[in-house]
C-alpha positions as CSV (number, residue, x, y, z in Angstrom):
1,X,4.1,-4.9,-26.3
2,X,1.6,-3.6,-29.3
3,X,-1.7,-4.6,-27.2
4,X,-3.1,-2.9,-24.5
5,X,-5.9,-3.1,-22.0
6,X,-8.3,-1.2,-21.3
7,X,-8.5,0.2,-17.1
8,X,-10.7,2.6,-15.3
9,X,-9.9,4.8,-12.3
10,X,-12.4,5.1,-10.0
11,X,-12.0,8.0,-8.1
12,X,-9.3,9.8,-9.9
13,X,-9.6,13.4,-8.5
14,X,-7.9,11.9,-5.0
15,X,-4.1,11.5,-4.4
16,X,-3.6,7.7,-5.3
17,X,-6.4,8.4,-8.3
18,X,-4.1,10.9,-9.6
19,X,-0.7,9.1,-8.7
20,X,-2.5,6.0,-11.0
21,X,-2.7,8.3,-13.8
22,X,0.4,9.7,-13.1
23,X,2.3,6.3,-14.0
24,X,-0.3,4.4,-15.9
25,X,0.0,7.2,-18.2
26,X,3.8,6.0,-19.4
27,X,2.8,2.5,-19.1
28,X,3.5,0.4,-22.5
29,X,0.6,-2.3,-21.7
30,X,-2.4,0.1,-20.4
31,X,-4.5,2.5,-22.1
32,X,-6.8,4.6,-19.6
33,X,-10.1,4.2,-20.9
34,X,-12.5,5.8,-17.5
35,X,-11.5,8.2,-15.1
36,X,-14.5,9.2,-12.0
37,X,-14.6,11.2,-9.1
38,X,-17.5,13.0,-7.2
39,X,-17.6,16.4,-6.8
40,X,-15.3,17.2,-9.8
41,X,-17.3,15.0,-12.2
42,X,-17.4,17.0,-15.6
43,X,-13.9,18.3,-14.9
44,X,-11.0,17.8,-16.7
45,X,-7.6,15.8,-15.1
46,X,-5.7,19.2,-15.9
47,X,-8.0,20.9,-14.2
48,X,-7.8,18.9,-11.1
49,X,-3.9,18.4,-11.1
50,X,-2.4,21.3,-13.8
51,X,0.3,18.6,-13.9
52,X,-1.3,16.3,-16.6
53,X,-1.7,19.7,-18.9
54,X,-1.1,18.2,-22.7
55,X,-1.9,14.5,-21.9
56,X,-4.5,13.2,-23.6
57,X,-7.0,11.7,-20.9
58,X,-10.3,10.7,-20.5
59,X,-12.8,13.4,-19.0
60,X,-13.6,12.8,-15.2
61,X,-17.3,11.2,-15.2
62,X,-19.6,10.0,-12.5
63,X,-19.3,6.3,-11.7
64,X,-22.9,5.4,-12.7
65,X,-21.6,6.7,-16.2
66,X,-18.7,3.9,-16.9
67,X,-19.3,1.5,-19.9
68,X,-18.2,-1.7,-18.8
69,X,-18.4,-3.3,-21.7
70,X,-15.3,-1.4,-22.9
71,X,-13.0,-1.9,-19.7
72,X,-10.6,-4.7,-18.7
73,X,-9.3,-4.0,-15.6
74,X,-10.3,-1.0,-12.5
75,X,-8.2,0.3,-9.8
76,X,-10.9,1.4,-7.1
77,X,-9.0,4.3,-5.5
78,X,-12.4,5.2,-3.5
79,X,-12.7,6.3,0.3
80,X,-12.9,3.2,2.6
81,X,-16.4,1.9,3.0
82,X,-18.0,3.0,-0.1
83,X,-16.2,0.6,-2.2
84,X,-18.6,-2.5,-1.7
85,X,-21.4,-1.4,-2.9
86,X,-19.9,0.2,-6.3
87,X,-17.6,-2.9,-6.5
88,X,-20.8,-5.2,-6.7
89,X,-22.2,-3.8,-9.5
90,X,-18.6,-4.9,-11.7
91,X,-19.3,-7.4,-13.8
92,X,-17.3,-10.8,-13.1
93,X,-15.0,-10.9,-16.1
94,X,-13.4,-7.3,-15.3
95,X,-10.1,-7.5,-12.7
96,X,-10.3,-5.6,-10.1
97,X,-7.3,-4.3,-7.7
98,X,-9.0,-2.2,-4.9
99,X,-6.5,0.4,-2.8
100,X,-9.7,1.1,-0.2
101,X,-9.7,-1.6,3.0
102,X,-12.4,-2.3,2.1
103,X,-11.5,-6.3,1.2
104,X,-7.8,-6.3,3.1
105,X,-9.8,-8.1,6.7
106,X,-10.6,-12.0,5.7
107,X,-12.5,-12.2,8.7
108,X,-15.9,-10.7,8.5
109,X,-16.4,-10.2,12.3
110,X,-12.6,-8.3,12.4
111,X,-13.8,-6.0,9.6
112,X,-17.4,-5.0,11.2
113,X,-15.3,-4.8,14.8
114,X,-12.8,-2.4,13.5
115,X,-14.9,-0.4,10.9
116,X,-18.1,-0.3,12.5
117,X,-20.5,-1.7,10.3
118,X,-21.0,-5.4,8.5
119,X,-19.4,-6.1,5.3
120,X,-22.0,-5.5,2.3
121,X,-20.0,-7.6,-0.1
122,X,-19.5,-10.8,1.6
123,X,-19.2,-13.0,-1.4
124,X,-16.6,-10.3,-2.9
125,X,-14.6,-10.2,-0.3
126,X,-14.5,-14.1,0.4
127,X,-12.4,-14.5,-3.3
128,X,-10.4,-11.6,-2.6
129,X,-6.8,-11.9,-2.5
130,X,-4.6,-9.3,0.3
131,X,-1.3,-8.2,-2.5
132,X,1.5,-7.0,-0.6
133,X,3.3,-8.5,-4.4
134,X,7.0,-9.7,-2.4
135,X,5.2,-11.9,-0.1
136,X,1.6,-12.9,-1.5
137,X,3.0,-13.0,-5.5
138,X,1.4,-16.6,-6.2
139,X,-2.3,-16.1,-5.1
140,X,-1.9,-12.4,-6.6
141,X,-1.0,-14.2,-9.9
142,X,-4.4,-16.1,-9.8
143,X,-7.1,-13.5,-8.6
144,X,-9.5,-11.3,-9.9
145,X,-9.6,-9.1,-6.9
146,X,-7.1,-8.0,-5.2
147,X,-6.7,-6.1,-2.0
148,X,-4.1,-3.7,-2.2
149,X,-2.5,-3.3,1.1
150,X,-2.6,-0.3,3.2
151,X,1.1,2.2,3.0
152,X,1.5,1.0,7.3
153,X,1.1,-2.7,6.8
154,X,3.0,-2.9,3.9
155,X,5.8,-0.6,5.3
156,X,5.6,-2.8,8.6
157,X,4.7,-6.5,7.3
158,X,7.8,-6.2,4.6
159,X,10.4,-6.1,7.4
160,X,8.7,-8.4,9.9
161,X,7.0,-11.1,8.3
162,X,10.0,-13.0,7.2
163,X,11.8,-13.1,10.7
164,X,8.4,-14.6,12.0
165,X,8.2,-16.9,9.3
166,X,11.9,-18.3,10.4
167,X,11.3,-17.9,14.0
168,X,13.9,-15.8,14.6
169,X,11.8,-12.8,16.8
170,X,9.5,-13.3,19.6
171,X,6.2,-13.0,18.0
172,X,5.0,-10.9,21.3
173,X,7.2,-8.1,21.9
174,X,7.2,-6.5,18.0
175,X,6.8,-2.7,18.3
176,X,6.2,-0.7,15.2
177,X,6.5,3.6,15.6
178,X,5.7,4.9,12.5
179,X,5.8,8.5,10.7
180,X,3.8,9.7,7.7
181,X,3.1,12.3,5.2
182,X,0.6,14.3,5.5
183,X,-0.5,12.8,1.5
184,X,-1.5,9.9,3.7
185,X,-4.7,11.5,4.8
186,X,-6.1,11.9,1.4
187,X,-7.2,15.1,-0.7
188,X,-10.5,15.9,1.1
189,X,-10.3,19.3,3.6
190,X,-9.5,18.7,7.2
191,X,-8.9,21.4,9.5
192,X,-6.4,19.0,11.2
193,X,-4.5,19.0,7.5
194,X,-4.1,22.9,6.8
195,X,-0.6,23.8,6.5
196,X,-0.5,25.8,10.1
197,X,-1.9,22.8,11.7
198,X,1.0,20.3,10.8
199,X,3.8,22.8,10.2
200,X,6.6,22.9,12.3
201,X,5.0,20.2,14.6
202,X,5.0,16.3,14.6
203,X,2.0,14.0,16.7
204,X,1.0,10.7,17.2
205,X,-2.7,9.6,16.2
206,X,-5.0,7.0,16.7
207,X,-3.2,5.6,19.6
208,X,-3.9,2.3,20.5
209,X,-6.5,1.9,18.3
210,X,-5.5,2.7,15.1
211,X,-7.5,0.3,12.1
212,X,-4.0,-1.3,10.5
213,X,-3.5,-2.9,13.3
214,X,-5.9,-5.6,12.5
215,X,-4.6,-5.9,9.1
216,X,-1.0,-6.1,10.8
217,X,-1.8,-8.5,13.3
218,X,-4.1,-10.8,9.9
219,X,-0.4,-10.6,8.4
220,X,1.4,-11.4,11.5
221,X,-0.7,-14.7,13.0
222,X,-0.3,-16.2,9.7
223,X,3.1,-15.7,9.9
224,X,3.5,-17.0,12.6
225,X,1.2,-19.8,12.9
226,X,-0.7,-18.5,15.6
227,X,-2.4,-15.1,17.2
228,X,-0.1,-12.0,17.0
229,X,-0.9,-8.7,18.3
230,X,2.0,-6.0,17.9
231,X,2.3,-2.6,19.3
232,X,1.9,0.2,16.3
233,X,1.9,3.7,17.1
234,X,1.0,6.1,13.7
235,X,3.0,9.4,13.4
236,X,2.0,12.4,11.3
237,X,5.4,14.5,10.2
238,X,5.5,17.9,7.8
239,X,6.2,15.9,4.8
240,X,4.4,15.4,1.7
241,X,5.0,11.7,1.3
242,X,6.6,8.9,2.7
243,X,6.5,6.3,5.5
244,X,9.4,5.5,8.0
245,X,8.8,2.9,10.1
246,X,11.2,1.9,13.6
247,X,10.4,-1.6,14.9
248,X,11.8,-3.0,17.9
249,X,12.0,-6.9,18.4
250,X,13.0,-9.1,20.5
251,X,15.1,-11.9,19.1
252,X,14.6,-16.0,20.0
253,X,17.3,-17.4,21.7
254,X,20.2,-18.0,19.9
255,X,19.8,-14.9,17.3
256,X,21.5,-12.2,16.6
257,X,20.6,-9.2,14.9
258,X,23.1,-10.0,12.2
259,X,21.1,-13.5,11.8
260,X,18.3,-11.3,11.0
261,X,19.8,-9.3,8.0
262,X,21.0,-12.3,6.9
263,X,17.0,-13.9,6.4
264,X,16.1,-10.3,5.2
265,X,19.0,-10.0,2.6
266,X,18.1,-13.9,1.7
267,X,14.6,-13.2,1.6
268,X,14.7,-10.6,-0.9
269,X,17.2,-11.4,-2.8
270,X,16.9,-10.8,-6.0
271,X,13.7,-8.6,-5.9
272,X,13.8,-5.7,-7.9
273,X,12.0,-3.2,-5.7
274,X,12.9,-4.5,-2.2
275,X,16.4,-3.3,-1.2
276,X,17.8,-5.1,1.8
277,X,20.8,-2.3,2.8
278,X,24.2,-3.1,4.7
279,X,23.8,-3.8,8.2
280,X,23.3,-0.5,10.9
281,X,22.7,1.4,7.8
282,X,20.0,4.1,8.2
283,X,17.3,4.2,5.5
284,X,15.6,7.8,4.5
285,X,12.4,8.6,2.7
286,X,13.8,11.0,0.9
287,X,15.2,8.2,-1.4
288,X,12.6,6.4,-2.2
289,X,10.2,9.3,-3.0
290,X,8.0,9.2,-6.3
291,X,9.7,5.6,-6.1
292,X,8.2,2.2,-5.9
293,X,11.1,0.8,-3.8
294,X,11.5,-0.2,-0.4
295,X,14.8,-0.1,1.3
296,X,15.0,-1.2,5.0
297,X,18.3,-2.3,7.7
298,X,18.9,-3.6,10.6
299,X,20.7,-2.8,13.5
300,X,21.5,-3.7,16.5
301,X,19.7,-2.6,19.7
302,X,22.1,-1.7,22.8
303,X,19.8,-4.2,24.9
304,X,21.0,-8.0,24.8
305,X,18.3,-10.2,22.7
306,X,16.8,-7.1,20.7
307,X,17.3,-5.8,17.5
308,X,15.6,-2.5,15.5
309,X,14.3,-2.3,12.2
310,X,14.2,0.0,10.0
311,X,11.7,0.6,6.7
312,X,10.7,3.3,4.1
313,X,8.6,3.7,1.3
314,X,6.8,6.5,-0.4
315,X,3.1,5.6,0.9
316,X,1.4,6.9,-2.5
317,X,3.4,4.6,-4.6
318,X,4.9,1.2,-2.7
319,X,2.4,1.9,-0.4
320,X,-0.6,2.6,-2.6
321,X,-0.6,3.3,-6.7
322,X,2.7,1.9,-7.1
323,X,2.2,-1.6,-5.4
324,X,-1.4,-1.8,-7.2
325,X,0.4,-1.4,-10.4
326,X,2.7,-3.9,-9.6
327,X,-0.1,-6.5,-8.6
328,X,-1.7,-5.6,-11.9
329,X,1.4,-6.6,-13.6
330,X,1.6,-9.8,-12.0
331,X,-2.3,-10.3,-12.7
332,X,-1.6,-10.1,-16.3
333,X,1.1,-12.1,-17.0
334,X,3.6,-8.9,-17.5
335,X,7.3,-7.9,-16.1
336,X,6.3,-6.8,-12.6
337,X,8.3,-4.0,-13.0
338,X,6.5,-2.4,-16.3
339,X,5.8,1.1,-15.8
340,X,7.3,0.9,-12.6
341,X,11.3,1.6,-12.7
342,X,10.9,5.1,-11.7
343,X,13.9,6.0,-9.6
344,X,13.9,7.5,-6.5
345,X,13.2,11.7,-6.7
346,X,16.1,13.7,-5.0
347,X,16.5,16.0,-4.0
């Protein structure tokens, strides 16, 4: 465990930039060799998060500044869209795992519908590789790039994707209501962010048209063999981290909502950071925060033929850093789990 790689952080000075260094920085197999950001370029980790006082890091530097040459592996922690441009300029023998969404949409046309604007990376994003690790661990294990999937999608297509794969739900009536942390929106200022804006209160946003749904409904189809579109409403709750999602489905004939813990506990048996708990048990963030584990139930639904789901993770770390660290590991050859067996902070 003597030899180490060499990573950069592009765009360290933002919350799943600084949750990167927070575990890379314990990892046995990594040394952190770049660190970027934007506006704080020149700056010093402590001086954006006091937290690392005392570690010995690199000093935050503008992007154009990295020497490639020196670096093995970078974790693009960038806003989405401006990740395809700086992502071209990477030369082809560094990995790259990407946490933008920028590279999650296979479909060209899907991506331009639902962000606006063509892809500018075409031939990057055509070798790309979409990591939730439990359920895409083989092509992961091949790639150089890697889209790491969005804290939603990973939260809903965890749960759900194994029930399509076995036919046991109706692929048309899945429902996903999800709630957030407000550590979801990023670091940048937003008026809509400030303490006396979210405090004490709890809304729904981008209703009906919110952009993980295409990358929910790319999971789903394939899943299922054939076009899905699910219902998925986003929640933002007073909470720093963490993602619970409730879905409701409707079961094929014949199934029960036991049959379906049964696939789920089958499924993931045996994975070290999915945790499959007894039926009608009732999973809480709270117990996965700071954590790279996902714990999710089922139970049944008081109407005949439908079941509820439940899932949490903590969206920085299983559903950001964490799971890019895991896909790392598995890109390298290494225990998926190295630098990664935090447990769960509570309370």
């Amino acid at each position: 465990m003597s030899e180490k790689i060499a990573v950069a952080i592009l765009g360290a000075s933002g919350y799943t930039g600084a949750e990167l260094v927070r575990m890379l920085a314990l990892h046995p197999r990594v040394r952190i060799a770049a660190l970027t950001a934007d506006r704080k370029a020149g700056s010093t980790m402590a001086e954006a998060f006091p937290q690392f006082t005392g570690l010995d890091l690199p000093r935050l530097i503008a992007i154009g500044e990295v020497d490639w040459a020196s670096i093995d592996l970078v974790f693009c922690a960038l806003p989405h869209a401006t990740t395809q441009e700086v992502l071209k300029a990477v030369p082809a023998s560094i990995k790259i795992v990407d946490l933008s969404a920028d590279f999650r949409l296979s479909d060209p046309e899907a991506y331009a519908y639902w962000y606006g604007h063509a892809h500018k990376a075409l031939e990057l994003q055509a070798e790309a590789v979409y990591g939730i690790t439990e359920l895409d661990r083989a092509a992961v294990a091949k790639a150089r790039l890697v889209a790491n999937p969005g804290c939603y999608t990973t939260c809903g297509q965890l749960p759900v994707i194994p029930l399509l794969e076995a036919g046991a739900i109706d692929p048309d009536s899945i429902v996903i209501d999800a709630k957030s942390g407000v550590s979801g929106a990023g670091r940048a200022a937003k008026e809509a962010n400030l303490f006396t804006e979210v405090s004490e209160g709890f809304h729904a946003y981008g209703v009906g048209h919110h952009r993980h749904m295409a990358e929910l409904e790319q999971g789903f189809s394939k899943a299922a063999g054939r076009p899905v579109r699910a219902a998925f409403t986003p929640h933002l709750v007073p909470m720093n981290r963490g993602i619970l999602s409730t879905i409701y489905v409707k079961l094929q004939p014949g199934r029960t909502a036991e049959d379906l813990h049964a696939i789920l506990s089958d499924r993931y048996q045996g994975e070290h950071f999915v945790k499959v708990l007894p039926f009608g048990a009732s999973p809480q963030t709270r117990h996965v925060r700071g954590s790279n584990f996902v714990f999710m139930s089922v139970a049944a639904d008081r109407r005949p033929g439908h079941a509820i789901l439940l899932c949490v993770l903590d969206n920085l770390v299983k559903g950001a850093s964490g799971q890019a660290i895991q896909n790392m590991n598995v890109m390298m050859g290494w225990p998926e789990t190295t630098g990664l067996e935090q447990i769960g902070l509570f309370p």
